[in-house]
C-alpha atoms as one frame of an Amber mdcrd trajectory, in Angstrom:
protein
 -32.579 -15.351 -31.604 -35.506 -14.175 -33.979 -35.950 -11.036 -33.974 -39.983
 -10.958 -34.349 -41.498  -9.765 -31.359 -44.872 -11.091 -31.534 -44.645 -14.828
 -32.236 -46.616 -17.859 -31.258 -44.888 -18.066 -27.903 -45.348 -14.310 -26.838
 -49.334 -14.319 -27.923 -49.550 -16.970 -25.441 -48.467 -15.366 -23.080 -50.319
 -12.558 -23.851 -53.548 -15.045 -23.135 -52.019 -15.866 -20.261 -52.164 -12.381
 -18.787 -55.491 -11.825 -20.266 -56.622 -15.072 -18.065 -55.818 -13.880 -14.818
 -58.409 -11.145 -14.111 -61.025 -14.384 -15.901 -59.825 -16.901 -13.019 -59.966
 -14.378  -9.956 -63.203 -13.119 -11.371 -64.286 -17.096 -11.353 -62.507 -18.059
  -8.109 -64.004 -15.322  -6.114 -67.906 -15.646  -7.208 -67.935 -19.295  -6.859
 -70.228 -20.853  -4.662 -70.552 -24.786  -6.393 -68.244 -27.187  -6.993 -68.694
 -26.795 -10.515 -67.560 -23.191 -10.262 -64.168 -24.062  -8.242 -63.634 -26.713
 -11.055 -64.227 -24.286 -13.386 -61.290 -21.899 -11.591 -59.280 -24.781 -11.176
 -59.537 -25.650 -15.186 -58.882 -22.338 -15.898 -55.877 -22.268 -13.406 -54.836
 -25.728 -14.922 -55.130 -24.255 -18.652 -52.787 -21.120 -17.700 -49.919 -23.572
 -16.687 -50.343 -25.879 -19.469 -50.106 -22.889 -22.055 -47.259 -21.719 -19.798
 -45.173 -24.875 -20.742 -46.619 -24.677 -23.860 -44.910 -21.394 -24.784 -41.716
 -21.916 -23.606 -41.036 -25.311 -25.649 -42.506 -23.702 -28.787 -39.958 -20.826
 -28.243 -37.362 -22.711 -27.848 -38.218 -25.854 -30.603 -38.885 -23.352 -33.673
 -35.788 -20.397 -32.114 -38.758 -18.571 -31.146 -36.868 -16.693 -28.274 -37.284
 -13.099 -28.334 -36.503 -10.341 -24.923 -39.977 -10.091 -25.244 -40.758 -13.249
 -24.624 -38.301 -12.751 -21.542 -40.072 -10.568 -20.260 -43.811 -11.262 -20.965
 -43.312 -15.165 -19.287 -42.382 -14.034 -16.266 -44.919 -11.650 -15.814 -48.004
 -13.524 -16.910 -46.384 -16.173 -14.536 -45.981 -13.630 -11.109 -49.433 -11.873
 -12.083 -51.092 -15.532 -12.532 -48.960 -16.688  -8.900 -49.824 -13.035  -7.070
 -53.536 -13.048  -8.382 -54.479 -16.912  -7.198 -52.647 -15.853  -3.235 -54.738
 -12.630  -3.261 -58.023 -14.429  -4.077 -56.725 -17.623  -1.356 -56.554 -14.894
   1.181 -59.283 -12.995   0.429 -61.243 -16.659   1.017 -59.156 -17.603   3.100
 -57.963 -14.814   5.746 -56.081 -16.960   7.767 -53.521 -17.842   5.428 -52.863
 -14.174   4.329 -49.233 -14.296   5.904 -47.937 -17.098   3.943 -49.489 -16.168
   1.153 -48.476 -12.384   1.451 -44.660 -13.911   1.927 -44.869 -15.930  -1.830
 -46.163 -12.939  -3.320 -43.053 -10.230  -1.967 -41.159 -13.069  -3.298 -42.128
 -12.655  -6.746 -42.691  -9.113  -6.572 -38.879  -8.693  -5.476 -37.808 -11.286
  -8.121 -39.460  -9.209 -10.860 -37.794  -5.805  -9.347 -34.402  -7.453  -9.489
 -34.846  -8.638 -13.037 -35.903  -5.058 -14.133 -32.821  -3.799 -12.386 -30.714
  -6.216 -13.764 -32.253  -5.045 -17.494 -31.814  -0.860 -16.813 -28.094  -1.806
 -15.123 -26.686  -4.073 -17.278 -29.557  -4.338 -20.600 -29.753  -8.101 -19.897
 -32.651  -9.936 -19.966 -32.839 -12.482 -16.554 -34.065 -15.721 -17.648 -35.702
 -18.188 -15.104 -33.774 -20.818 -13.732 -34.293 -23.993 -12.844 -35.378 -23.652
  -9.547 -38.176 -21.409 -10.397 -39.606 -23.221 -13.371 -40.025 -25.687 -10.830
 -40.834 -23.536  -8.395 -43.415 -22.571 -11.077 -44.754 -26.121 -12.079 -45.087
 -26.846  -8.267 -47.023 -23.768  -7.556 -49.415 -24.204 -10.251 -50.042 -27.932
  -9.538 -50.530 -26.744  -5.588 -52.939 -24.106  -6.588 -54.625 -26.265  -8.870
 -55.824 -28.462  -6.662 -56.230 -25.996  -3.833 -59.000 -23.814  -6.381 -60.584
 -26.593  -7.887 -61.126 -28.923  -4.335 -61.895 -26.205  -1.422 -62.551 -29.011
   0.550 -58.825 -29.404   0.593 -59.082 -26.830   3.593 -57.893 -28.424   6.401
 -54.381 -28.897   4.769 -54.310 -26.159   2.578 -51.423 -24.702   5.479 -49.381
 -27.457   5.395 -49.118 -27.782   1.381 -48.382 -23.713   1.510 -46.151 -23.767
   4.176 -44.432 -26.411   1.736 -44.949 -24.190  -1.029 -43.308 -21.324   0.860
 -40.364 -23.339   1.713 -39.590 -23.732  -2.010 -40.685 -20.706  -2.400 -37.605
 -19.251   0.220 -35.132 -21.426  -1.726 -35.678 -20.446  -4.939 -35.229 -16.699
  -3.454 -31.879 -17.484  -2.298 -30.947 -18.982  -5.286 -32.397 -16.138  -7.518
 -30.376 -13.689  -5.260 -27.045 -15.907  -6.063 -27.920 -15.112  -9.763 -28.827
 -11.467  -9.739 -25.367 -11.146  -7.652 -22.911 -13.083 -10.307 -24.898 -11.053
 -13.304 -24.143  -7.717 -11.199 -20.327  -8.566 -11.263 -20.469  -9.398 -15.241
 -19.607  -6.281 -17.201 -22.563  -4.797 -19.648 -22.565  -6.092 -22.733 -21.341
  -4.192 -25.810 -24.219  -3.448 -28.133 -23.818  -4.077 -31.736
């Protein structure tokens, strides 16, 4: 693992963070198609880099706890920003929405326990990366088309149905890393 925090990989996520308060400031003063596009590029941009940053980290041993950390986040700031702005548009969906973001709020808890308990550093699996892709494909077209309206429920109660089993499956892995003993530093 390199040892360099700041690398290509973690300065993109870094934009990635810095992009979120830029799409819900976009999102929520749109009033033209052109401006939902706009959200939805912008939306569409954050999960691109998002792949991005992971196969660059992983291609050149770019892999740092940083980078552990600072993924994750940009990704459940990015997911918790877009639900707040859908329900602040959308008030009817606040409940489903308001259930996919205590998901990732308790998902981020656990890995910060995890981290102070045992000084590990919880990687996503593969359910949430594409839990992840999923969402930001959903959302995508959800910001950029607000015509999409009279299904936006269905898709999110899909969403929130992956969203429920990647939960479960998260909880299966914060339980075995619990029972592992804490690693020996060197």
């Amino acid at each position: 693992m390199n040892k360099k925090m700041m690398n290509i990989p973690n300065a993109i996520s870094v934009l990635r963070i810095i992009l979120v308060p830029v799409f819900a400031a976009i999102y929520l003063g749109a009033k033209t198609n052109a401006d939902y596009l706009l959200a939805g590029a912008v939306l569409a941009f954050s999960g691109i880099t998002d792949m991005l940053d992971g196969k660059i980290a992983r291609r050149f041993n770019m892999i740092t706890d940083l980078g552990k950390v600072l993924d994750p986040l940009a990704d459940k700031l990015t997911q918790g920003t877009v639900c707040v702005c859908l329900a602040i548009k959308h008030p009817s969906l606040a409940v489903i929405l308001g259930i996919l973001i205590v998901k990732e709020v308790l998902i981020f808890t656990g890995g910060i326990l995890i981290y102070k308990k045992k000084d590990y550093v919880v990687s996503p699996n593969i359910f949430g990366k594409i839990y992840t892709a999923l969402f930001f494909v959903v959302m995508c077209v959800v910001v950029a088309f607000p015509q999409t309206e009279p299904i936006l429920r269905y898709v999110l109660f899909g969403l929130l149905i992956c969203n429920i089993y990647t939960f479960i499956k998260y909880v299966g892995d914060f339980i075995n890393l619990n029972k592992k003993p804490k690693p020996d530093k060197i």
